[in-house]
N, CA, C and O atoms as CSV, one atom per row, in Angstrom:
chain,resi,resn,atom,element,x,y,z
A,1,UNK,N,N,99.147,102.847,79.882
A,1,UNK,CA,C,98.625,104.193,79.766
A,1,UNK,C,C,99.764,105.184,80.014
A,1,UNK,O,O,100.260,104.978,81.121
A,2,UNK,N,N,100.219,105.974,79.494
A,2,UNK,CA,C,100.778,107.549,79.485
A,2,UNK,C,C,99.979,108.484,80.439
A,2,UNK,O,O,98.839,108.792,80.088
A,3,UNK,N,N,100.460,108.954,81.584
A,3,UNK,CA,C,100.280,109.666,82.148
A,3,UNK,C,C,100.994,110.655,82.285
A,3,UNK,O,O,102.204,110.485,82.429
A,4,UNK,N,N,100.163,112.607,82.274
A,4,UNK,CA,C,101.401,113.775,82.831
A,4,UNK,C,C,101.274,113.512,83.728
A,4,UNK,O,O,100.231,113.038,84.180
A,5,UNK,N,N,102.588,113.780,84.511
A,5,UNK,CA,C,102.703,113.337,86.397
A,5,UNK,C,C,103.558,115.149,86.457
A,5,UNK,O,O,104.219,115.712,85.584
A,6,UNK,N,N,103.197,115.588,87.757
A,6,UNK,CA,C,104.039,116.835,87.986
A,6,UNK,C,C,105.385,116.145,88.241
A,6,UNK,O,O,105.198,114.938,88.086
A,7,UNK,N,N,106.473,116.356,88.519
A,7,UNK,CA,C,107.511,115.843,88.172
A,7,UNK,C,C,107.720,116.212,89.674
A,7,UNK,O,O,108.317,115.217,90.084
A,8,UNK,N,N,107.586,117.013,90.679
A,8,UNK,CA,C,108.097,116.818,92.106
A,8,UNK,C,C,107.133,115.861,92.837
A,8,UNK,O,O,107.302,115.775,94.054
A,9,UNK,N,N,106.065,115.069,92.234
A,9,UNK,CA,C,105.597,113.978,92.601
A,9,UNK,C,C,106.425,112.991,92.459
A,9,UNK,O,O,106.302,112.178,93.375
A,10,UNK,N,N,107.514,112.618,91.409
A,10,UNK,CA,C,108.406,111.620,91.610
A,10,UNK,C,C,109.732,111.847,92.138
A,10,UNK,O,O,110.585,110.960,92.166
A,11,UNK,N,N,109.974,113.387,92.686
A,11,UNK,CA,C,111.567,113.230,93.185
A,11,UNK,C,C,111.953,114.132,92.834
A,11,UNK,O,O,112.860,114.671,93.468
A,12,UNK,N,N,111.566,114.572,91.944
A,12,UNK,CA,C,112.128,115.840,91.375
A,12,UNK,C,C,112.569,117.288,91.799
A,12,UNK,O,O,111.565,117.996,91.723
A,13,UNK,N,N,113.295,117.778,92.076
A,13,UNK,CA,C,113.586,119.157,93.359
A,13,UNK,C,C,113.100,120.004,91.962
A,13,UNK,O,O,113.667,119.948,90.871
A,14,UNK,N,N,112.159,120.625,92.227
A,14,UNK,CA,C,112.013,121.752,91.021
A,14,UNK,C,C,110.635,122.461,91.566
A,14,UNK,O,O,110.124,123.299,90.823
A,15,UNK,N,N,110.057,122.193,92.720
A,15,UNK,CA,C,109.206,123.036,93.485
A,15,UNK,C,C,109.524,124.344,93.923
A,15,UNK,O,O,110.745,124.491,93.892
A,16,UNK,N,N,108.814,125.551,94.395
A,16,UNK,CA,C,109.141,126.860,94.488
A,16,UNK,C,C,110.353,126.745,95.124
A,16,UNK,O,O,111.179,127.497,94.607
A,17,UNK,N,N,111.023,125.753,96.539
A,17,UNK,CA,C,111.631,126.195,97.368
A,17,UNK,C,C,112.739,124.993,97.489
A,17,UNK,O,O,113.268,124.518,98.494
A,18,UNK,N,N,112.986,124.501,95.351
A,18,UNK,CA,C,113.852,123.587,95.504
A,18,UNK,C,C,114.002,122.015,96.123
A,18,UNK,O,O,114.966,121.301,96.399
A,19,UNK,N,N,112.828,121.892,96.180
A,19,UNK,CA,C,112.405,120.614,97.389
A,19,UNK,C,C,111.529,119.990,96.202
A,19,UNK,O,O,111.169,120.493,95.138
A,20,UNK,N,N,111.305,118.694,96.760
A,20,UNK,CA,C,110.276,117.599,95.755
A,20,UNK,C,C,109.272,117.405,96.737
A,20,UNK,O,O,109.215,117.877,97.873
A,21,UNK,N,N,108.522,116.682,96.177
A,21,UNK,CA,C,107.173,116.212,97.148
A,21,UNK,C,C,107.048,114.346,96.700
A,21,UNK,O,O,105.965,113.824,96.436
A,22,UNK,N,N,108.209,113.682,96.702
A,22,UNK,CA,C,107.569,112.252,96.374
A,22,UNK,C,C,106.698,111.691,96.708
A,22,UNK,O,O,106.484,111.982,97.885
A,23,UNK,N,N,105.565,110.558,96.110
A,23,UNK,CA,C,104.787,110.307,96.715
A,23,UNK,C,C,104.547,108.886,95.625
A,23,UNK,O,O,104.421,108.688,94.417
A,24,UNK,N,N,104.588,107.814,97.333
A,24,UNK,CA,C,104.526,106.436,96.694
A,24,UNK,C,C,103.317,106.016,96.127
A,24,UNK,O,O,103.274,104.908,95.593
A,25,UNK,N,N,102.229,106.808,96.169
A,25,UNK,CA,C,101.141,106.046,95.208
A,25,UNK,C,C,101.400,106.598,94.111
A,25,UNK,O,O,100.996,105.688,93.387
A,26,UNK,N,N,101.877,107.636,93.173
A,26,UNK,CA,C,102.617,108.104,92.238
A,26,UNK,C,C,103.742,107.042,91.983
A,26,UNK,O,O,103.693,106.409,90.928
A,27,UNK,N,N,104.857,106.781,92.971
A,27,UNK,CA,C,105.908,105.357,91.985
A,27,UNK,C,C,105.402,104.621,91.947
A,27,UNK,O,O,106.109,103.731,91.475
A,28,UNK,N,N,104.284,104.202,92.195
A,28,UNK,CA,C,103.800,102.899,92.132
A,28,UNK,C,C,102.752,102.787,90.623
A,28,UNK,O,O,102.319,101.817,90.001
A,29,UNK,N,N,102.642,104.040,90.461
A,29,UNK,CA,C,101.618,104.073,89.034
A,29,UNK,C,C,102.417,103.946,88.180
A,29,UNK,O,O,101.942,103.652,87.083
A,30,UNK,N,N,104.475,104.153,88.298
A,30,UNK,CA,C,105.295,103.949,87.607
A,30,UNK,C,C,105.221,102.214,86.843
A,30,UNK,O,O,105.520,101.942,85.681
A,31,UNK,N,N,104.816,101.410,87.734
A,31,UNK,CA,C,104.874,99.694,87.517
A,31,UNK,C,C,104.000,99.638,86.531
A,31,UNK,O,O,104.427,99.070,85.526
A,32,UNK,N,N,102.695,100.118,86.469
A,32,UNK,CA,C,102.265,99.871,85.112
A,32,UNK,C,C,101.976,100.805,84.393
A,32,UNK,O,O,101.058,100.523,83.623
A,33,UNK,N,N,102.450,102.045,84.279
A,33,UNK,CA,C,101.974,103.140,83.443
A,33,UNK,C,C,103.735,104.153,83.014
A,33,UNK,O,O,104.804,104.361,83.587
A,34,UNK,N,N,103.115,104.490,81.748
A,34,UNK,CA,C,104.293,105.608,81.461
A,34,UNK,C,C,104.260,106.883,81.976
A,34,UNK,O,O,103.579,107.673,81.323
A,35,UNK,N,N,104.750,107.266,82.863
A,35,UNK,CA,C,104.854,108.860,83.565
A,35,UNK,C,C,105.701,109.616,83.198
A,35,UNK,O,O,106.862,109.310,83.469
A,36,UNK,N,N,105.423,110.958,82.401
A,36,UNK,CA,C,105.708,111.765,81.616
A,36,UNK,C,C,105.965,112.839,82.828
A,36,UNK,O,O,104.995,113.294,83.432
A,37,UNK,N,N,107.043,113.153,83.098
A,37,UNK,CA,C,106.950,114.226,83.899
A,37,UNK,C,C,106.812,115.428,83.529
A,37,UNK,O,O,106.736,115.628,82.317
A,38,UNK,N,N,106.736,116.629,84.502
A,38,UNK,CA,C,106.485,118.116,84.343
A,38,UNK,C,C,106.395,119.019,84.994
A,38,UNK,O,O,105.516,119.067,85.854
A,39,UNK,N,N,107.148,119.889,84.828
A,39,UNK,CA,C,107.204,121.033,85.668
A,39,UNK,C,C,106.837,122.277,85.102
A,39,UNK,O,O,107.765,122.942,84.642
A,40,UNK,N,N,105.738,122.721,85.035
A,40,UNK,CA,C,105.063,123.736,83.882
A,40,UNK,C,C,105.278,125.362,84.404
A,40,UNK,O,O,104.919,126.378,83.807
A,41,UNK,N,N,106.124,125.234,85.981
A,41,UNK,CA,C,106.605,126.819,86.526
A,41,UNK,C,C,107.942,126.240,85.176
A,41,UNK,O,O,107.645,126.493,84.009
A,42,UNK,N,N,109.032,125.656,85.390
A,42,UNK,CA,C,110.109,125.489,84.714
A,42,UNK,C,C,110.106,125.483,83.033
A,42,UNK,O,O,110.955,125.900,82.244
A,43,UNK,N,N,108.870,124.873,82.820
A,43,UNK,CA,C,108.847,125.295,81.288
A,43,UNK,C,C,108.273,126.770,80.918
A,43,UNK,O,O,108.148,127.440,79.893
A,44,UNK,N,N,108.091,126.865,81.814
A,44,UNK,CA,C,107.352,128.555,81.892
A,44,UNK,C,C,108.543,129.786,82.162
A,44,UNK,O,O,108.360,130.985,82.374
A,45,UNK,N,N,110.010,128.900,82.055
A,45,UNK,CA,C,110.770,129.770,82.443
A,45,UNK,C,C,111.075,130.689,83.873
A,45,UNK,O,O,111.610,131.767,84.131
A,46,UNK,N,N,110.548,129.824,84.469
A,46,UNK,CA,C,110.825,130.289,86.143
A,46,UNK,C,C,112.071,128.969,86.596
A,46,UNK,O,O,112.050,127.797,86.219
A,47,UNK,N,N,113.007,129.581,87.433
A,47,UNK,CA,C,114.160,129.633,88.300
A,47,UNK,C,C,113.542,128.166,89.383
A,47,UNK,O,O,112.362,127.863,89.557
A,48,UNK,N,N,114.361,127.701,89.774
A,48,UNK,CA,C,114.390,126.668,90.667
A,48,UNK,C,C,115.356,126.973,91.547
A,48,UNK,O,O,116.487,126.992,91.062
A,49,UNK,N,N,115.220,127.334,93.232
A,49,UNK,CA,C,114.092,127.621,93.702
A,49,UNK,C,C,113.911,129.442,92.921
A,49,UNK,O,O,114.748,130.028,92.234
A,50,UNK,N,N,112.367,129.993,93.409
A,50,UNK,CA,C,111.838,130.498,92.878
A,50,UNK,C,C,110.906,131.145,94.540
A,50,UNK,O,O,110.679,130.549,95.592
A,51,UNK,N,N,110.557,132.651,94.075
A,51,UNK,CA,C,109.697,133.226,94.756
A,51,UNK,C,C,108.074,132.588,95.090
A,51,UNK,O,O,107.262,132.664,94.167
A,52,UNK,N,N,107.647,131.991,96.362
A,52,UNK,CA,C,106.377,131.443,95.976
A,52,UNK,C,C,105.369,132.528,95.364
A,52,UNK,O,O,105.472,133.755,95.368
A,53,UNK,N,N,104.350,131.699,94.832
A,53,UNK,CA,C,103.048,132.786,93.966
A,53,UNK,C,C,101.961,131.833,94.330
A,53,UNK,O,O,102.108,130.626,94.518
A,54,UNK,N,N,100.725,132.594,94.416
A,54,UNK,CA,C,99.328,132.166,94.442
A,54,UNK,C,C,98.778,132.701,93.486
A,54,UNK,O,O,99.382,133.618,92.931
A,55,UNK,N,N,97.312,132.250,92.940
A,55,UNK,CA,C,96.401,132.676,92.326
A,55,UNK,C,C,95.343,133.556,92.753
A,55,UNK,O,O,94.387,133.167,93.424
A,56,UNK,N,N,95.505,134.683,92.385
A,56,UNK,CA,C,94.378,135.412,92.553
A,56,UNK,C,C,93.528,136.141,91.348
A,56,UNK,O,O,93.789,137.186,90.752
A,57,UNK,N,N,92.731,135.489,91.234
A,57,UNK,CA,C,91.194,135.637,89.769
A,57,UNK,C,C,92.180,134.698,89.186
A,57,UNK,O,O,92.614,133.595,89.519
A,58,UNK,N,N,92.432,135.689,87.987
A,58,UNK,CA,C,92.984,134.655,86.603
A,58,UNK,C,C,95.073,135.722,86.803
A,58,UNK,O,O,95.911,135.922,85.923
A,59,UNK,N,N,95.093,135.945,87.704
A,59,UNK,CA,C,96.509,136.368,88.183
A,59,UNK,C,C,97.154,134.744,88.886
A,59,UNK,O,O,96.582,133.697,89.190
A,60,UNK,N,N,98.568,135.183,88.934
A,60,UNK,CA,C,99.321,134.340,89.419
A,60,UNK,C,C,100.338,135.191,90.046
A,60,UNK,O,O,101.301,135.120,89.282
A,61,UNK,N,N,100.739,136.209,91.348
A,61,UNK,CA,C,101.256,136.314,91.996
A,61,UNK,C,C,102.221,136.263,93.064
A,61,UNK,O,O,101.903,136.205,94.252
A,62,UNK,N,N,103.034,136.279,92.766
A,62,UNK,CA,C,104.277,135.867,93.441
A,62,UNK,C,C,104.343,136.832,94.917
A,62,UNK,O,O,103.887,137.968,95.052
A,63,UNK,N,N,104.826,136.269,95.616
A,63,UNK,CA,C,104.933,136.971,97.261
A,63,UNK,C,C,105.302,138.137,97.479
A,63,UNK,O,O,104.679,138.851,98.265
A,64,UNK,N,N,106.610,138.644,96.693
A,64,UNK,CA,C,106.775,139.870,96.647
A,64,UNK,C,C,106.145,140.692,95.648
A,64,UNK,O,O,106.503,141.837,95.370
A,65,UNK,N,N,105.147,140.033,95.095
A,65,UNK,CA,C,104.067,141.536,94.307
A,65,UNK,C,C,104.143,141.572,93.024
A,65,UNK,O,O,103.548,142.362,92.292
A,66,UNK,N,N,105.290,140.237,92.530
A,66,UNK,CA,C,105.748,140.243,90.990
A,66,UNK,C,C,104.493,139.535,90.191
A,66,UNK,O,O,104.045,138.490,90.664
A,67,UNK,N,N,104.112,139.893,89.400
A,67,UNK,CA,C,103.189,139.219,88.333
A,67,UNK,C,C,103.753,137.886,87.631
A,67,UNK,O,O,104.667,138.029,86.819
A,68,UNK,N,N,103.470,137.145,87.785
A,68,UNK,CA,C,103.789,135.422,87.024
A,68,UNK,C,C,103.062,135.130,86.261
A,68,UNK,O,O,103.398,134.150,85.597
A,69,UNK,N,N,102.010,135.632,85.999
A,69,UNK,CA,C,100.993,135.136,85.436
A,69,UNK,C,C,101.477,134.506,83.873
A,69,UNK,O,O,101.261,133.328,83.590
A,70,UNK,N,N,102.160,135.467,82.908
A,70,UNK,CA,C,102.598,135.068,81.830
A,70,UNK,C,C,103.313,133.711,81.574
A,70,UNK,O,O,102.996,132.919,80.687
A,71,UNK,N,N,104.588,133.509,82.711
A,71,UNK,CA,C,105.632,132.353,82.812
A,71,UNK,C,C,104.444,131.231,83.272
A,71,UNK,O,O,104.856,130.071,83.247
A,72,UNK,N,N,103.309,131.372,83.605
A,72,UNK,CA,C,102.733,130.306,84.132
A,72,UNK,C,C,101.691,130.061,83.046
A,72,UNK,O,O,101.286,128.905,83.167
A,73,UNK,N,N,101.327,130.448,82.424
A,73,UNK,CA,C,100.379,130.218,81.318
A,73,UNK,C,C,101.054,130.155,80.099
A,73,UNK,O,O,100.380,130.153,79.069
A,74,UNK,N,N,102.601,130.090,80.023
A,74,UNK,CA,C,103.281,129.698,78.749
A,74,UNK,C,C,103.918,128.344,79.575
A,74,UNK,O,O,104.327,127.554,78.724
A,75,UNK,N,N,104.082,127.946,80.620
A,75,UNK,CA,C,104.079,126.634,81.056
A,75,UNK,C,C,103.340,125.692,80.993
A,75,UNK,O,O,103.700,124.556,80.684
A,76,UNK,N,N,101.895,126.122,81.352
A,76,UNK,CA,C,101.060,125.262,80.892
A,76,UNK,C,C,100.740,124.908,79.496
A,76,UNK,O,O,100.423,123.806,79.048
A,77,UNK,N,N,100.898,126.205,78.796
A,77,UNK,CA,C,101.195,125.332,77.248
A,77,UNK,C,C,101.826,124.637,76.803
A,77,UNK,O,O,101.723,124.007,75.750
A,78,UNK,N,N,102.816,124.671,77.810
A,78,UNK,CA,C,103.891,123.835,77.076
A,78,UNK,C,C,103.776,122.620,77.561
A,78,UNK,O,O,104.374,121.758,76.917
A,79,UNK,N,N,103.184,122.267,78.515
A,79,UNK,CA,C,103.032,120.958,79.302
A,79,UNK,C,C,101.600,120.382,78.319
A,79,UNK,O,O,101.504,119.211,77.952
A,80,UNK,N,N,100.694,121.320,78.043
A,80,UNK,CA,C,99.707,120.901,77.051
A,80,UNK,C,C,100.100,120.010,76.154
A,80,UNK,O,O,99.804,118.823,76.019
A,81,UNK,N,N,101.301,121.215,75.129
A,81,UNK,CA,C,101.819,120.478,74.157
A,81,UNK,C,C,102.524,118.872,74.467
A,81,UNK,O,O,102.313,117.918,73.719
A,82,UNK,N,N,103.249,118.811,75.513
A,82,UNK,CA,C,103.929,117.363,75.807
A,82,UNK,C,C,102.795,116.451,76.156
A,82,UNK,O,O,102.919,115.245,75.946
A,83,UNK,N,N,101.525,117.017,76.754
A,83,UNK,CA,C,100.678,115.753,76.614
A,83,UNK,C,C,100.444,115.634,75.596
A,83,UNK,O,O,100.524,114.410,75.482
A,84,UNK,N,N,100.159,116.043,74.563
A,84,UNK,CA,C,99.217,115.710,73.512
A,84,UNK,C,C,100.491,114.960,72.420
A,84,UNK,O,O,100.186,114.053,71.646
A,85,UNK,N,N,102.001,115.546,72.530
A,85,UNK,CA,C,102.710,115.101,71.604
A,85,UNK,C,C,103.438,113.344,72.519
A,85,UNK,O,O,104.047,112.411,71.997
A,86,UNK,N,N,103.187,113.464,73.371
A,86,UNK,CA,C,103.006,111.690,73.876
A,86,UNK,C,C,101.874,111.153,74.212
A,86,UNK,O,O,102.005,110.074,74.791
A,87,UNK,N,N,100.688,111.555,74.042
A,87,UNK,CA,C,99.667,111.097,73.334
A,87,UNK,C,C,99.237,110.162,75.216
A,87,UNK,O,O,98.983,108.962,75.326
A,88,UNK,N,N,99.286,111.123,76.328
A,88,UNK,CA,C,98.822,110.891,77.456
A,88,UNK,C,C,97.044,111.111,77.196
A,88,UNK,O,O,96.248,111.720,76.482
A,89,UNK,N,N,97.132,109.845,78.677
A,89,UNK,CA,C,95.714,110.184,78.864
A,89,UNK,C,C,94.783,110.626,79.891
A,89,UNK,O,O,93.560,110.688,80.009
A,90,UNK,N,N,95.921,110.942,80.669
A,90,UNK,CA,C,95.092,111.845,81.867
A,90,UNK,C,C,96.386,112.231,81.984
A,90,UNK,O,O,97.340,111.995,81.244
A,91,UNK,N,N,96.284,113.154,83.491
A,91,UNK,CA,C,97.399,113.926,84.016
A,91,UNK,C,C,96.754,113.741,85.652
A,91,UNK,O,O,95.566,113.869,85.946
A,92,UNK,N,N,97.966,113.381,86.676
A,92,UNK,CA,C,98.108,113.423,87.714
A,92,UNK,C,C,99.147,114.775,88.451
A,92,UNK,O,O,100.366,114.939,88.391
A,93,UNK,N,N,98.215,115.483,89.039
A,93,UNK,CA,C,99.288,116.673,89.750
A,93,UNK,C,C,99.461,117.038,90.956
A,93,UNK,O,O,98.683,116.541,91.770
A,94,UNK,N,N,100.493,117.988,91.460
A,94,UNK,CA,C,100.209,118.302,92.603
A,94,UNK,C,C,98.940,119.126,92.932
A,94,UNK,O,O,98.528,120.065,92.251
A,95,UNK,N,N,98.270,118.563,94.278
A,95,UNK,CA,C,97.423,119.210,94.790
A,95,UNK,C,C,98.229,120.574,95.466
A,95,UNK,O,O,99.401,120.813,95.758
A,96,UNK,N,N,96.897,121.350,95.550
A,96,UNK,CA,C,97.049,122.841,95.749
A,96,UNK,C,C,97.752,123.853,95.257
A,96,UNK,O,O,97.635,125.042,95.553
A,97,UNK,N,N,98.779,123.171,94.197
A,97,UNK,CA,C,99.915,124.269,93.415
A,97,UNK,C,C,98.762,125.088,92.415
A,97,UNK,O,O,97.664,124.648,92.075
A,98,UNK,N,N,99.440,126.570,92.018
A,98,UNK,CA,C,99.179,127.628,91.326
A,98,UNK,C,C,99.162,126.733,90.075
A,98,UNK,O,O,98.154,126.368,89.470
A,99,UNK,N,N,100.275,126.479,89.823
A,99,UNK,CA,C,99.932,125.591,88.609
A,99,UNK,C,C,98.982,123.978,87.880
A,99,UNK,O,O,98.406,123.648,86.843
A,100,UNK,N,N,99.313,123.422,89.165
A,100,UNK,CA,C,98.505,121.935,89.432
A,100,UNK,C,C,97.496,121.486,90.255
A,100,UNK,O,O,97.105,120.322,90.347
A,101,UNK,N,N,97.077,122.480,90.868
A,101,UNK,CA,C,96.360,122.493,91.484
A,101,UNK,C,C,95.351,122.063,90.731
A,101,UNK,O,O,95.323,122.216,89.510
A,102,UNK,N,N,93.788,121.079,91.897
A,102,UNK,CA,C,92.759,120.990,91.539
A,102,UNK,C,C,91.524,120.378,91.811
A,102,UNK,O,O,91.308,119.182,92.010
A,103,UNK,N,N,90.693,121.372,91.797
A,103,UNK,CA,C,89.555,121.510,93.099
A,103,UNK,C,C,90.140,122.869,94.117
A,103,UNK,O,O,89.793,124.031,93.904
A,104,UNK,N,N,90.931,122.523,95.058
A,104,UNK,CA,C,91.258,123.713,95.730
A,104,UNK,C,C,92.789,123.820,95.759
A,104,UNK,O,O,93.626,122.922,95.669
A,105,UNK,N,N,92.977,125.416,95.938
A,105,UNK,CA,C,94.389,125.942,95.797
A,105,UNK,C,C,94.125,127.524,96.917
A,105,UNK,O,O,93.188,128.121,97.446
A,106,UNK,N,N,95.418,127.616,96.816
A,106,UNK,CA,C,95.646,128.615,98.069
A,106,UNK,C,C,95.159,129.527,97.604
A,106,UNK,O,O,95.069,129.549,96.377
A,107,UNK,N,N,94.603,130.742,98.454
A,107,UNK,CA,C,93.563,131.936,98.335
A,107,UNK,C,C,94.253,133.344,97.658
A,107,UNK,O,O,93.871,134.418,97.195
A,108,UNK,N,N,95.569,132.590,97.924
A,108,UNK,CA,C,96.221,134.274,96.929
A,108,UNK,C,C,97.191,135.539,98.292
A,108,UNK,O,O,98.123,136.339,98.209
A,109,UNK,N,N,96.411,135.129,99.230
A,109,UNK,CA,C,96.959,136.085,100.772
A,109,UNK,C,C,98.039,134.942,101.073
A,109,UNK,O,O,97.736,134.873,102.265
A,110,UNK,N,N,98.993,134.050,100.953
A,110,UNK,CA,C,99.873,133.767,101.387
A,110,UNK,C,C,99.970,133.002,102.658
A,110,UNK,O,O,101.017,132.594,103.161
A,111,UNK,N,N,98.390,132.805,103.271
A,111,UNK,CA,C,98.536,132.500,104.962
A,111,UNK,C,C,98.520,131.245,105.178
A,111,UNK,O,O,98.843,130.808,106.282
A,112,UNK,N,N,98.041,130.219,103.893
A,112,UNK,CA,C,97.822,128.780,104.054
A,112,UNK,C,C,96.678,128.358,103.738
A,112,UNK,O,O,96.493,127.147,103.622
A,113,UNK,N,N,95.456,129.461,103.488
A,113,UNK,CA,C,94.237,128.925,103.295
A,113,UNK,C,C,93.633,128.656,101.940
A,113,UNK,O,O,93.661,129.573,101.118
A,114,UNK,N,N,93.149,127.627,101.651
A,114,UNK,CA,C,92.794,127.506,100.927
A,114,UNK,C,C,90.977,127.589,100.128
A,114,UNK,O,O,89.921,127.608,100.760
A,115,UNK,N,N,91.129,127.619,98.803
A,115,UNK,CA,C,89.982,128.112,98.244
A,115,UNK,C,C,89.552,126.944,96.766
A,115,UNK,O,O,90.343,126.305,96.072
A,116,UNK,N,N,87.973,127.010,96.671
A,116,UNK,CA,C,87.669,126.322,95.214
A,116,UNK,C,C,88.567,127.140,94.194
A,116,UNK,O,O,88.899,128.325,94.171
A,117,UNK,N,N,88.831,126.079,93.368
A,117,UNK,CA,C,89.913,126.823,92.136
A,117,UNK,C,C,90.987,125.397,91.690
A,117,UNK,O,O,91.309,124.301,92.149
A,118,UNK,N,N,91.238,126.214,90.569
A,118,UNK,CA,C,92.416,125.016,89.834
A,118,UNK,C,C,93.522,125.850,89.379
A,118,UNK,O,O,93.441,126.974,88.884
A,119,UNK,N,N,94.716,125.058,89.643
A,119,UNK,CA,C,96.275,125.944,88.891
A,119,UNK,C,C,95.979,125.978,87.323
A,119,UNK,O,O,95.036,125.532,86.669
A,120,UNK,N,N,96.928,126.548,87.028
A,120,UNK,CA,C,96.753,127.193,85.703
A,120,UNK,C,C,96.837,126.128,84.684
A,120,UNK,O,O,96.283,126.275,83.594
A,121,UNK,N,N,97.504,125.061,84.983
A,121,UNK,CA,C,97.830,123.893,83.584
A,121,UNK,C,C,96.529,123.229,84.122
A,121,UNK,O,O,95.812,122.999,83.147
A,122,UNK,N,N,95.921,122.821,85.297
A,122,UNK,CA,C,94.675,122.199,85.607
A,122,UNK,C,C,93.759,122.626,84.953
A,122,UNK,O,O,92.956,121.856,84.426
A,123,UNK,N,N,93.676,123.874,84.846
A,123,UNK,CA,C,92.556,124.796,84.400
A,123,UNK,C,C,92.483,124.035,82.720
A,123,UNK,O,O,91.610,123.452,82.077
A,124,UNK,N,N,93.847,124.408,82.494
A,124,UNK,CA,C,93.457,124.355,80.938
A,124,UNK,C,C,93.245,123.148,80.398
A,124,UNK,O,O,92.690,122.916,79.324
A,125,UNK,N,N,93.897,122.042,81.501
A,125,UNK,CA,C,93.623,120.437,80.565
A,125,UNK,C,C,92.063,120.249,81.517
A,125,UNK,O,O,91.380,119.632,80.699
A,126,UNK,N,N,91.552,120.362,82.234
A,126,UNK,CA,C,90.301,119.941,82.028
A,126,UNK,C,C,89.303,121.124,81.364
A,126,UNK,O,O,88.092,120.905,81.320
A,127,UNK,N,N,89.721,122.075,80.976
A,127,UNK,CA,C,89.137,122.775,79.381
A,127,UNK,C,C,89.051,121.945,78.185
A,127,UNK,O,O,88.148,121.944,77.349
A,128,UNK,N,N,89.892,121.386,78.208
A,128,UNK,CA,C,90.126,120.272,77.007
A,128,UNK,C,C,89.408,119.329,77.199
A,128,UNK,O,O,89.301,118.543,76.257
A,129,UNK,N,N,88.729,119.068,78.327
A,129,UNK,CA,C,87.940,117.736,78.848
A,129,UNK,C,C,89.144,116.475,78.934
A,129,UNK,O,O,89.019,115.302,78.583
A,130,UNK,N,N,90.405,117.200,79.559
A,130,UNK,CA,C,91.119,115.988,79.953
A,130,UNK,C,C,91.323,115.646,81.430
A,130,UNK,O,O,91.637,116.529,82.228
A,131,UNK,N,N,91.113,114.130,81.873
A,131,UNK,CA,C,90.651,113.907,83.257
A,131,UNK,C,C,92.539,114.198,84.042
A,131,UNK,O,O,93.614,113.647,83.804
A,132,UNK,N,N,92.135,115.303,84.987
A,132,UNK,CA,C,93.470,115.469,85.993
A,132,UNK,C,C,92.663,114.690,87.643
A,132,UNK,O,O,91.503,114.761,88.052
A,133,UNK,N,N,93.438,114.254,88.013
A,133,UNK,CA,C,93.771,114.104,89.573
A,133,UNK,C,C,94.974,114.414,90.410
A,133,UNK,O,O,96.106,114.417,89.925
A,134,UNK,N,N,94.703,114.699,91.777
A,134,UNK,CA,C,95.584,115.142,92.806
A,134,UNK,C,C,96.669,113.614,93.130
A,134,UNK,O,O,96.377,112.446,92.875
A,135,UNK,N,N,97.695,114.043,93.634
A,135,UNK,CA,C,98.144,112.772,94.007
A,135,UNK,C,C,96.877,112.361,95.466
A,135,UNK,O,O,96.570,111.184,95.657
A,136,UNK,N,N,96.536,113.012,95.974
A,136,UNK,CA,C,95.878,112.812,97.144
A,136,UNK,C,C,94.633,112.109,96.766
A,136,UNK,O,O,94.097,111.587,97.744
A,137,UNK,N,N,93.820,111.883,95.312
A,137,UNK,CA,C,93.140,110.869,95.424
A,137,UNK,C,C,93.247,109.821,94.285
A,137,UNK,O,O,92.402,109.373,93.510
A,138,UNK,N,N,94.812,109.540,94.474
A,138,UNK,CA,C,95.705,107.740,94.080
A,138,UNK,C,C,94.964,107.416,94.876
A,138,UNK,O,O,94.808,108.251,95.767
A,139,UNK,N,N,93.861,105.665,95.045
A,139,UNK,CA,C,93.790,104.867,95.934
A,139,UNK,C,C,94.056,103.783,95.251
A,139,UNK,O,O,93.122,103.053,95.583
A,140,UNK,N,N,94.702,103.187,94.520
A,140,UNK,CA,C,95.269,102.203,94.168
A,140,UNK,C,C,93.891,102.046,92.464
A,140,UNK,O,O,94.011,101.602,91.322
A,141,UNK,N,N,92.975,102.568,93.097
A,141,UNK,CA,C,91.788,102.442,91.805
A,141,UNK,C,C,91.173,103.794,90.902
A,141,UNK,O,O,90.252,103.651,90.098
A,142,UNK,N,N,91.728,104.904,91.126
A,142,UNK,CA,C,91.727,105.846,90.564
A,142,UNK,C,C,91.962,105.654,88.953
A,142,UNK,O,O,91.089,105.849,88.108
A,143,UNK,N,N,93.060,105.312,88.736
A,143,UNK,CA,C,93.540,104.803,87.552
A,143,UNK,C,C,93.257,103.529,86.765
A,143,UNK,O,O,93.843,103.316,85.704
């Protein structure tokens, strides 16, 4: 199976603050599956590291007050497009990101709390009726 994987799930430093988030039930989906990585702030044309942003409504807000919303919804297209042109069949992401988020993501105030909601590429692939999960619920049978 072809899977999108967010790409700081495998190592990748390309998170707001230059840092990765590896996570071994993610390499381990590497042994039998193809993982397509992605970083849909970076295809969206945002900087590595980068100002953090939350979601607030259908905004994407950055800390100092800058609007993202655009760079983040031309990321997720573009991560759209790479699933569909490697012909994945789900997508695994980071939990709670603006972008990957899903189920809950941070409230938009910056303090840590979180709220129901999905990041912006979440949003749009399960619009499509395509199945996303968090790395947080890999249990070896998810997949």
């Amino acid at each position: 199976m072809r899977i999108l994987i967010s790409a700081c799930l495998l190592g990748i430093r390309c998170r707001y603050d230059g840092s990765s988030k590896p996570c071994r039930q993610v390499l381990i989906l590497n042994e039998k599956h193809i993982l397509i990585p992605v970083c849909p702030e970076q295809l969206g044309g945002l900087a590595t590291p980068r100002i953090p942003c939350e979601r607030i409504g259908d905004k994407v807000i950055a800390y100092d007050g800058t609007d993202c919303t655009e760079a983040y919804r031309t990321g997720a297209e573009e991560a759209l497009e790479l699933y569909n042109l490697m012909q994945c069949e789900c997508a695994v992401l980071k939990a709670r990101s603006p972008s990957c988020g899903c189920g809950k993501i941070y409230d938009g105030t910056f303090s840590g709390t979180l709220k129901d909601g999905n990041g912006v590429l979440a949003e749009m692939l399960l619009r499509k009726g395509i199945r996303v999960l968090t790395e947080e619920e890999l249990d070896g049978t998810a997949i």
